[in-house]
C-alpha positions as CSV (number, residue, x, y, z in Angstrom):
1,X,0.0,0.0,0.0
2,X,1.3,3.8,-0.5
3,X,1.8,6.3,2.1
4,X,-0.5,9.2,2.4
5,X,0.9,12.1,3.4
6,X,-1.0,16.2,3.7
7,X,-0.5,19.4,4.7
8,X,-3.1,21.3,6.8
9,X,-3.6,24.8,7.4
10,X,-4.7,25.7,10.4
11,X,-5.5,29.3,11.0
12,X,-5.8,30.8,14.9
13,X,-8.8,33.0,15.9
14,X,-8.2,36.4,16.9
15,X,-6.5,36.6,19.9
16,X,-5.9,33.1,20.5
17,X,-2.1,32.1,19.1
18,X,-0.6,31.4,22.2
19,X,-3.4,28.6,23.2
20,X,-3.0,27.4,20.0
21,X,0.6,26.7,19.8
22,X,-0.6,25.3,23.5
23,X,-3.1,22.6,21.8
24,X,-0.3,22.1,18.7
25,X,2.1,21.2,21.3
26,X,-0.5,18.6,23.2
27,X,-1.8,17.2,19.8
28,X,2.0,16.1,19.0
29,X,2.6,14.4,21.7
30,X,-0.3,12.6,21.7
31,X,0.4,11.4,18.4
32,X,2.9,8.8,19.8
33,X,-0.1,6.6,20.1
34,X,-0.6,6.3,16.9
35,X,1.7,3.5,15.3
36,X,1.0,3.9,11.8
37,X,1.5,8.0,11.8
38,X,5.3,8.2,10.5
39,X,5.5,12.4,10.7
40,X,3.3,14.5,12.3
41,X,4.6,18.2,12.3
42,X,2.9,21.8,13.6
43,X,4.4,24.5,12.0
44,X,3.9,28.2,12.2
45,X,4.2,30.4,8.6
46,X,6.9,32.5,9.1
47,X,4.8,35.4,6.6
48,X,1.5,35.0,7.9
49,X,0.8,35.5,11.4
50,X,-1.6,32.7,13.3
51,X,-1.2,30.9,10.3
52,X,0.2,27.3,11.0
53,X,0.3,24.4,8.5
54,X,0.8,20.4,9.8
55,X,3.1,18.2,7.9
56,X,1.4,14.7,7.9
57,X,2.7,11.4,6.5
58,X,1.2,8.0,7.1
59,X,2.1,4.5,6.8
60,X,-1.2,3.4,5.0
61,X,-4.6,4.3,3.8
62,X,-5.6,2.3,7.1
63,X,-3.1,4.3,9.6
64,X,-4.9,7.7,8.5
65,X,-8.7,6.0,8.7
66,X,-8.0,5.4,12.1
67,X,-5.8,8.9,12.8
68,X,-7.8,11.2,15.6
69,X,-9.5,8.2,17.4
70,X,-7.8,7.2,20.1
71,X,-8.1,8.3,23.4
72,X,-5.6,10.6,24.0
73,X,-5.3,12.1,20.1
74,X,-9.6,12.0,20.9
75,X,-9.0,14.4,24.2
76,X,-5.6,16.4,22.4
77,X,-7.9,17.4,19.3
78,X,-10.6,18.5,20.8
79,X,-9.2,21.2,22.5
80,X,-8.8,22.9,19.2
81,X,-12.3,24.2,20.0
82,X,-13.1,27.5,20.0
83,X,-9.3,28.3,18.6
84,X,-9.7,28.0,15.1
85,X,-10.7,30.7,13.0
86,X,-12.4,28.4,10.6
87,X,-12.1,24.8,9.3
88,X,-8.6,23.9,8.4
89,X,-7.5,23.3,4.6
90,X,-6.5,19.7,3.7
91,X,-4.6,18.9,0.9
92,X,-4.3,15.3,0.6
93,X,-0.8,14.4,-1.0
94,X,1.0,11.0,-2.3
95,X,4.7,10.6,-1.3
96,X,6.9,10.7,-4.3
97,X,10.5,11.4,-2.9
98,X,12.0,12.5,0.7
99,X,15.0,12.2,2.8
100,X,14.1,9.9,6.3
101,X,11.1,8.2,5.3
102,X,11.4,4.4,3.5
103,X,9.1,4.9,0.5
């Protein structure tokens, strides 16, 4: 099977950056319970202020379906309530080359 892999922009709400980068913090390290998620990156845009985009790569079509369900990734990603500006933007990628991940 491939690897998936995305990048997600995340944009704060006004006035809320710091919790943000609070939550992006928690949601990374609860990603260590996730076997199948190989990178999982928070980012902030260095020209756009509150603007932060996830690096995401995955293992399998299987490792994402189940990405966000567990109990602590569950608890981590739903403190992102109330601190986004909107939805994020997903754009769904297939791995074609990189350096450090076996594809």
């Amino acid at each position: 099977m491939s690897k998936i892999s995305l990048i997600a922009k995340l944009t704060a709400a006004e006035g809320k950056t710091s919790e943000l980068e609070e939550v992006l913090r928690g949601v990374c390290a609860a990603a260590v319970e996730e076997d199948g998620l190989e990178l999982y990156a928070a980012n902030a845009a260095n020209d756009e202020s509150g603007a932060y985009y996830f690096f995401e790569v995955y293992r399998d079509a299987d490792a994402f379906a189940v990405h966000g369900k567990g109990e602590r990734m569950s608890a981590a990603m739903g403190a992102f309530k109330g601190l986004l500006a909107g939805r994020p933007e997903v754009t769904m990628l297939t791995p074609v080359a990189a350096k450090g991940l076996d594809l």
